[in-house]
C-alpha angles and dihedrals in degrees: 000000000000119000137181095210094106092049096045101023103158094038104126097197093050091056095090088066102047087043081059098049083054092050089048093045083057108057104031140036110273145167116220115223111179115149119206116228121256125244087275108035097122099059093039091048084055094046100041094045081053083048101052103041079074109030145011128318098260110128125088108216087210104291123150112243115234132200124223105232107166125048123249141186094241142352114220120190117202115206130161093200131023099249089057077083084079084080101051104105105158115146127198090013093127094055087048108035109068087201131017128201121187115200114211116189108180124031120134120215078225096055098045100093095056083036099058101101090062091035094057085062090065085078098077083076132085096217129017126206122207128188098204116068095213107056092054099090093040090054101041086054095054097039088046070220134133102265124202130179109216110180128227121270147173156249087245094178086055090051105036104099091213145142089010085071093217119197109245089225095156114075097195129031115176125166127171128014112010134176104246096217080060094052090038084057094044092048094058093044084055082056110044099028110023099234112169102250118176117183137164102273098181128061113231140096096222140092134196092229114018092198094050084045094057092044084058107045083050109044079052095055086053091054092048128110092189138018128191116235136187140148114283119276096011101167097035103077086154087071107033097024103197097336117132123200159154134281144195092240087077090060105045094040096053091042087049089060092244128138105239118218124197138054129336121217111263094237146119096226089056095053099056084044090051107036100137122112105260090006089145108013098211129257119169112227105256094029131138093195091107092113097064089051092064097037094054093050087050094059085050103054086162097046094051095044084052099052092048085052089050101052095054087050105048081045106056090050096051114009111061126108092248090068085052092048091048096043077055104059089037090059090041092052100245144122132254127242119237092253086073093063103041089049083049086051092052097049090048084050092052091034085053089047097042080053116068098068106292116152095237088188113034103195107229119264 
């Protein structure tokens, strides 16, 4: 498996996938590839990304070279973007992979023309995996290559806030992009009615740890009430156009046991991941009707302890990056190791114990 986290290793958007690759490197037997930069990575990694938006995919951006010596089942390379394929500097592996994956996470329908010359590149795989559903067919047409959407997914034991029985003592939890009019509204109800807000108050996308980050991220949402939702990318149209689609934030937040508020994706493939009934309570982006939404959860103490129960729930039984993992052999042709169904085992087990009535997120007195 060939991994960036060692490239690009405090950048918090990149982290889902890296939490995937653990997941993978538990329940099943992997070798780790993940090259370090050289002294001069950053600026390489700039020039060749301006160089291969209008010609082949010749420059190294200061990444080892590293020779496959043993043979494997399968090679999976794990990028966010399509330039992260610069990086990508494996010799002999296919004389020595008898298949190769290559999992894509971001690419918009809308980006692909200025992307081509990366994408291209997608074409060296047998099989490529995409985390948006609507760029599969664009991609697979210009790659003349399989194309499969995988959606995102979660460390779901990491998220699930039992059996430590943590007080949802925040009501609203929101990180990432926001509609101002919503924070506005959440501000002043700070204000007036004290409710508990926490928000993203610094502009940047890196920690100083990535695994403390992520404890973080996660140990809030458990103690969330509420967590704003909507489809990736939702006010950058210049980036995305019309696509819709579907984000991690889903994921975490529902494995997490919070109601998530917002927009859902309008797409089919959301709506078999997210059946349940309230799954999102719908918010408009751009709207300041925040407000109702608590008040009327407020008025229904035993509908909002059941929905947190049910998100876990319906989380731990499909969302966690075991089932990806799984999807993924399946698709590729290939069995699974005995890990994936012990860890399988172990999320049944919390999913049985979060059931029969336990309050997975007591409210503070």
């Amino acid at each position: 498996m060939h991994s960036q986290r060692n490239l690009f290793p405090q950048d918090v958007w990149r982290y889902p996938l890296y939490e995937f690759e653990d997941i993978i490197r538990e329940v099943d037997d992997v070798d780790l590839l993940a090259p370090r930069p050289g002294e001069r990575f950053k600026l390489g990694f700039k020039i060749a990304k301006r160089i291969g938006l209008h010609s082949p995919l010749a420059m190294n951006p200061g990444v080892p070279r590293t020779r496959v010596q043993e043979t494997y089942d399968l090679l999976l390379v794990s990028c966010s973007l399509p330039w992260d394929l610069l990086t990508f500097r494996l010799e002999g592996w296919r004389d020595r992979c008898r298949r190769s994956v290559c999992l894509l996470d971001e690419i918009w329908v809308k980006q692909i023309p200025q992307q081509k010359t990366f994408l291209k590149s997608l074409s060296q795989f047998d099989l490529i995996v995409l985390q948006l559903t609507r760029s599969v067919s664009a991609v697979g047409d210009l790659t003349g290559k399989p194309c499969t959407f995988l959606p995102p997914g979660v460390d779901t034991l990491r998220f699930c806030p039992i059996p430590r029985s943590r007080r949802r003592v925040v009501d609203v939890y929101s990180i990432g992009r926001r509609s101002p009019v919503t924070h506005r509204k959440l501000l002043e109800l700070s204000e007036t009615r004290g409710i508990f807000y926490v928000y993203d108050s610094l502009w940047g996308k890196r920690a100083f740890n990535l695994e403390e980050h992520r404890a973080l991220y996660a140990n809030t949402a458990g103690r969330s009430r509420f967590f704003l939702v909507n489809p990736g990318m939702v006010d950058d149209l210049g980036k995305r156009g019309d696509q819709s689609d579907i984000g991690n934030r889903y994921f975490e937040g529902a494995a997490a046991g919070c109601i998530l508020v917002g927009e859902a994706p309008a797409i089919k493939e959301f709506q078999g991941l997210f059946d349940w009934p309230d799954a999102v309570i719908p918010l408009p982006f751009g709207s300041d009707g925040i407000g109702e939404i608590i008040d009327a959860f407020d008025r229904q103490p035993a509908r909002e302890a059941a929905l947190h129960q049910t998100n876990i729930v319906q989380s731990l039984r499909r969302h966690d990056w075991a089932y990806r993992w799984e999807a993924l052999l399946r698709t590729a042709g290939l069995p699974a190791r005995p890990g994936l169904a012990r860890r399988k085992e172990r999320l049944e087990e919390l999913a049985v114990a979060v059931e029969p009535g336990t309050d997975p997120g007591r409210r503070a007195a």
